[in-house]
N, C-alpha and C positions, 0 to 999 in steps of 0.2 A: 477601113473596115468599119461596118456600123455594129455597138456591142449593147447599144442602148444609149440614150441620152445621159452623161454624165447629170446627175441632180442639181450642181452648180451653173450650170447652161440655164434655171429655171429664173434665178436671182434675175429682178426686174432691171438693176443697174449696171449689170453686166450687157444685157439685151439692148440696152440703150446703147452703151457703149459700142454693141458688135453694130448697130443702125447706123451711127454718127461713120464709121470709121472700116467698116467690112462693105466690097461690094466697089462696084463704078471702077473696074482696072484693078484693084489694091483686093490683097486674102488678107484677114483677120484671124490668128488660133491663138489659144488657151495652150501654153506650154510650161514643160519645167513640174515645177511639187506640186501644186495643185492636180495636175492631171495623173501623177505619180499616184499620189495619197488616194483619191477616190477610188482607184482601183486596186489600191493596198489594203483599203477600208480602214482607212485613217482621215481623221477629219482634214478640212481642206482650208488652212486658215486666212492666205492670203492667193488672189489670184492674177499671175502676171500674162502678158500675154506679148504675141511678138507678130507682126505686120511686112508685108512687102514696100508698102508705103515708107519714104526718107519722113525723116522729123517733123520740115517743114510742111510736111501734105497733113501729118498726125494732128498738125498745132490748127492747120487754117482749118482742116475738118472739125476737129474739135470747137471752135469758134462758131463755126458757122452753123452748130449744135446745139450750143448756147452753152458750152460745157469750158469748163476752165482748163488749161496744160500750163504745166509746170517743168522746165526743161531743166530736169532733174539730173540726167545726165547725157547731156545732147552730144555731147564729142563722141562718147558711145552709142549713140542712137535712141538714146532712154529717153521717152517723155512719161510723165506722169499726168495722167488725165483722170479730174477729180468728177465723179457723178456721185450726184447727194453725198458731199462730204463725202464720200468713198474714195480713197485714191486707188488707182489703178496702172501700173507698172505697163507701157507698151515701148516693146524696141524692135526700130528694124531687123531683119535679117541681117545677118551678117557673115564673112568668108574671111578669116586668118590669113594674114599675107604675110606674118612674120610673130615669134614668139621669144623669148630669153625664161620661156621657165618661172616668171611673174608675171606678164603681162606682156598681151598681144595686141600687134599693130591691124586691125582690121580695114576691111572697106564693107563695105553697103551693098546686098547681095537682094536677090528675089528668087530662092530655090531655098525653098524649106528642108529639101532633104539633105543640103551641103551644110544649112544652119545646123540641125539637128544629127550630123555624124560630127561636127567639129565639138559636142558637149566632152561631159565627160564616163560618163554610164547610159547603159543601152535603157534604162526604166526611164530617166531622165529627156532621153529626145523623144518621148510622146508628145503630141499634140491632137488641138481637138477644133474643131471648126464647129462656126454656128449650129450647124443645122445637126453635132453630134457625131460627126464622121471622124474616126478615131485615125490615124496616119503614126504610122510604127514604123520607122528604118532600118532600126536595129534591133528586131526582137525582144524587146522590150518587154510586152506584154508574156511572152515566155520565160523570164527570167524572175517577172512578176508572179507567175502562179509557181514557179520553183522558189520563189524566197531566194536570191542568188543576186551577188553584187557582181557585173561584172563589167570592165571596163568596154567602151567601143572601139574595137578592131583591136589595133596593137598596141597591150600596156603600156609598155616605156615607152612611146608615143605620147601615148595621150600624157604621160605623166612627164616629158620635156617640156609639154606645152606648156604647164604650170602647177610646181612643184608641191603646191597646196594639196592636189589630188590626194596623194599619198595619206593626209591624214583625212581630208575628205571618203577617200574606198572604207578607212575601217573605222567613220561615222557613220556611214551608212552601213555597214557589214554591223556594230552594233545595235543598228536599229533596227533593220529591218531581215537580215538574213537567219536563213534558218537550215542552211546549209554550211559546209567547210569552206574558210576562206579559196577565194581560187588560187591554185599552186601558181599560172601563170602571171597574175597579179603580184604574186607573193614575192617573188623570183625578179620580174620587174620593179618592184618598191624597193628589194633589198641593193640590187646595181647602182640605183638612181636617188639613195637616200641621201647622199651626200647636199642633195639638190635644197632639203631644210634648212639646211645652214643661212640659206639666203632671202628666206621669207622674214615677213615682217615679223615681228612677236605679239602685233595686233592680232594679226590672220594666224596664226597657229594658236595663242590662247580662244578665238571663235569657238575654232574644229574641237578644241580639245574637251569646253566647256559641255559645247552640244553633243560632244562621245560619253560624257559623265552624265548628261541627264537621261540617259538611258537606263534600262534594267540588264543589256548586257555588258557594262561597262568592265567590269572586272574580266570576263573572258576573253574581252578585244585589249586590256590594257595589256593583261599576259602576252596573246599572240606579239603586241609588238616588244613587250622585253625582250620575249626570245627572238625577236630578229635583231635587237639592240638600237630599235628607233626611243625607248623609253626616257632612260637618261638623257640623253642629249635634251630633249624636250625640255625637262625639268628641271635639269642642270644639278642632279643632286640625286642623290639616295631615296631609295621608296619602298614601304609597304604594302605588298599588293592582297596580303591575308587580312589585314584590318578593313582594306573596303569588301572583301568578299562577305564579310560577315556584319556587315553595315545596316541597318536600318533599310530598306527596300525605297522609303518615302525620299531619303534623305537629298537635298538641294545636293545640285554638283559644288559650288563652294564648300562641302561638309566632308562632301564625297574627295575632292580633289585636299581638302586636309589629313582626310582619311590614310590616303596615300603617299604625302608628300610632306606632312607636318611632324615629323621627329624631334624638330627642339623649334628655338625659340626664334633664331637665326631665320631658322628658314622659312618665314613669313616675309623676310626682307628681300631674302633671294627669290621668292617664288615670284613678287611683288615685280622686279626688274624682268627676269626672264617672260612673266605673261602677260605685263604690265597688266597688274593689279591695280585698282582703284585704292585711294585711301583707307577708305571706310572697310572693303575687300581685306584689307592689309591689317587693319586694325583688329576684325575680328580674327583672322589666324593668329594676331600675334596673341588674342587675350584667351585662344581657346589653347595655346600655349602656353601658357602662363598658368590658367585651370589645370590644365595636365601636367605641368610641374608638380602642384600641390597636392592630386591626386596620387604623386608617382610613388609605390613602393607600398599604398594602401589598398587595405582590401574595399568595401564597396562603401560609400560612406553612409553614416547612419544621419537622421534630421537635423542634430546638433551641425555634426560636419559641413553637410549639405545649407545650412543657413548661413555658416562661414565663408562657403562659396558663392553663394547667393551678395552676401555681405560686399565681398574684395573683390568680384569679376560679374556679375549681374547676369541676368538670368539666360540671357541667350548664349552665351558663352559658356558658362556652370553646363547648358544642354547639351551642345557641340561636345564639349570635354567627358560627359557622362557617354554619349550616344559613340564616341570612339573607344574610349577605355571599354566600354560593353563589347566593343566590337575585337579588342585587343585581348579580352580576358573573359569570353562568350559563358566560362563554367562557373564564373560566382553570379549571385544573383543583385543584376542591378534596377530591379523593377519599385524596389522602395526607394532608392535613391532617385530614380525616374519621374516620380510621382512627387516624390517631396520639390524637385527643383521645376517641376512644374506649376506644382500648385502653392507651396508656402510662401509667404509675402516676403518681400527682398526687405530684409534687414537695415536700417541705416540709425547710425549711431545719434542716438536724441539732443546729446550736448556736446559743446565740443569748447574751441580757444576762448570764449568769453568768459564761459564759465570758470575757466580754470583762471584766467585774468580775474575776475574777482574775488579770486580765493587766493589773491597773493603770488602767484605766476609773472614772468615778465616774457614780453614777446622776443622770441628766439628761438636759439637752438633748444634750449630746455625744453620750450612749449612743444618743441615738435615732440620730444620725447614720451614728454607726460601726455600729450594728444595719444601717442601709437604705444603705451603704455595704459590708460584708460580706456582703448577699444579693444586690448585684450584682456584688460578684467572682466569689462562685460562680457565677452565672448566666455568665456568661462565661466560666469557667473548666470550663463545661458539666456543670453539678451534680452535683461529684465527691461519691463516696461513702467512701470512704477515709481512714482518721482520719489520715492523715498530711499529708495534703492538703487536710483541713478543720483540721488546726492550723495550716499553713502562713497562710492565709488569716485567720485568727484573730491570728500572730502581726503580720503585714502589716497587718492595721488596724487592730491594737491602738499598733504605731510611731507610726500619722498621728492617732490621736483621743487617745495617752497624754500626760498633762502632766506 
């Protein structure tokens, strides 16, 4: 069906692309989220596209274009073909000969509508040919103006094929639905959940990441508590009232502590179960750490809040304020917000040498009188004044001197 020219069909490198490699025997379309999004009216950020042409014809076409390919993943049939620095995803068709529920054994097909009933959602096997001609197998475009996630033909099908689906349906259902999850879907996920157990923990932290950078993540997190896919996930205990009342802006790593950061532990555990990166791991562990020191107080005043600033540093101190807000919505934490926003992070002006010259010897003492002298100043409300950072200096140099 023609619905109008997708506005991405206009991009000059794209048209290059459909020249070098559409046409002489071989179809070229525009399939998958690009063709999804634009009629979701969602931006269209990257655009892949899928060919009756095998690899080999993509590569010497592309060549003979003067255009560079990259056989990005050529066992799968992927080549990457770069126009102006642009890379562009192109892969044959393909027809499933065999599946385990991770990954499928294919072959090399030229029937667009067998490629596009083997996805996993009827919005997703869109495609779109040069000339703008839209090609729908599965109603697609219907499910699109309903707002409606629904799988192609039979759930627990499609969801044998590969066990991912599952968190993929209620990725998409947080994104973009605006209807009730479907019962049959529902029904299907719950028989076949078992199937998670055997996915990577690479590919379920993706799905899970990208269901939190949404604005309906809390109501899709719920739905799957109540089927009981939640925990296993996470492997651990969760609050799901502190993301609901979350900050609307807030990064999914904020979002997903929100939910899953109870103590201090479990920065370690979340780190294994979704394999966290370091740095990932470091910051839950520190905005654990904030939240300790927050725990059992009411909102903190500038004095506190530079404390915080001082022992855990500013992105952290924020993470910690922006959840406890979210844990305890009725006091007001909009001066503490602004303070750990805006007041300069604290760092104590002198430290072991100072206190070695005043008679100190390096050791254990010095540690003492070090974390001994960063709480007088804290108290002494982190004067700046070398008169008054020697005073403090001379003061617990008396109690640690021998």
């Amino acid at each position: 069906m023609k619905i109008g020219s997708p506005s991405f069909l206009d991009d000059a490198r794209l048209r290059r692309l459909f020249e070098a490699l559409d046409g002489n025997g071989e179809d070229l379309r525009v399939v998958g989220g690009a063709v999804r999004n634009h009629f979701m009216g969602r931006p269209v950020s990257e655009i892949d596209l899928a060919t009756t042409a095998k690899p080999e014809t993509i590569i010497a076409r592309a060549k003979a274009a003067g255009l560079k390919s990259v056989p990005t993943g050529i066992e799968h049939g992927t080549v990457t073909v770069i126009v102006d620095h642009t890379p562009f995803e192109v892969t044959t068709l393909r027809e499933d000969v065999e599946t385990d529920g991770r990954r499928a054994k294919v072959l090399f097909g030229r029937d667009f509508e067998k490629d596009a009933l083997r996805r996993d959602f009827t919005f997703n096997a869109l495609s779109v040919s040069a000339d703008g001609t839209v090609y729908d197998y599965a109603d697609g475009m219907k499910d699109i103006e309903a707002q409606h996630v629904r799988f192609i033909g039979d759930p627990a099908t499609r969801i044998r094929e590969d066990y991912l689906r599952i968190l993929r349906y209620f990725r998409f259902h947080a994104a973009f639905a605006k209807t009730k999850a479907d019962a049959g879907a529902l029904t299907a996920i719950v028989e076949n959940r078992a199937g998670l157990d055997g996915l990577s923990r690479e590919r379920v932290r993706a799905e899970l990441m990208k269901l939190l950078e949404t604005a309906q993540a809390h109501d899709t997190l719920s739905l799957m508590s109540s089927l009981g896919l939640l925990m296993p996930l996470i492997n651990g205990v969760f609050c799901l009232t502190r993301l609901s009342a979350l900050t609307p802006n807030a990064d999914p790593l904020l979002k997903l502590a929100a939910v899953a950061l109870l103590k201090r532990e479990d920065a370690a555990r979340l780190q294994d179960v979704l394999r966290l990166s370091n740095a990932e791991t470091q910051r839950l562990l520190r905005c654990a750490q904030a939240l300790d020191f927050l725990h059992g107080a009411r909102a903190p005043d500038a004095q506190r809040t530079r404390e915080m600033l001082l022992h855990f540093g500013r992105p952290a101190t924020l993470d910690a304020l922006h959840i406890a807000q979210a844990q305890e919505p009725a006091l007001d934490w909009a001066g503490a917000l602004e303070n750990a926003t805006h007041l300069p992070e604290p760092k104590l002006p002198r430290g072991g040498a100072d206190l070695i010259a005043r008679g100190l010897q390096p050791g254990k003492a010095l540690g003492e009188a070090l974390a001994h002298l960063e709480k007088s100043w804290i108290a002494a409300g982190f004067p700046e004044s070398p008169q008054e950072i020697d005073a403090l200096l001379d003061a617990t140099a008396r109690i640690y001197a021998k």
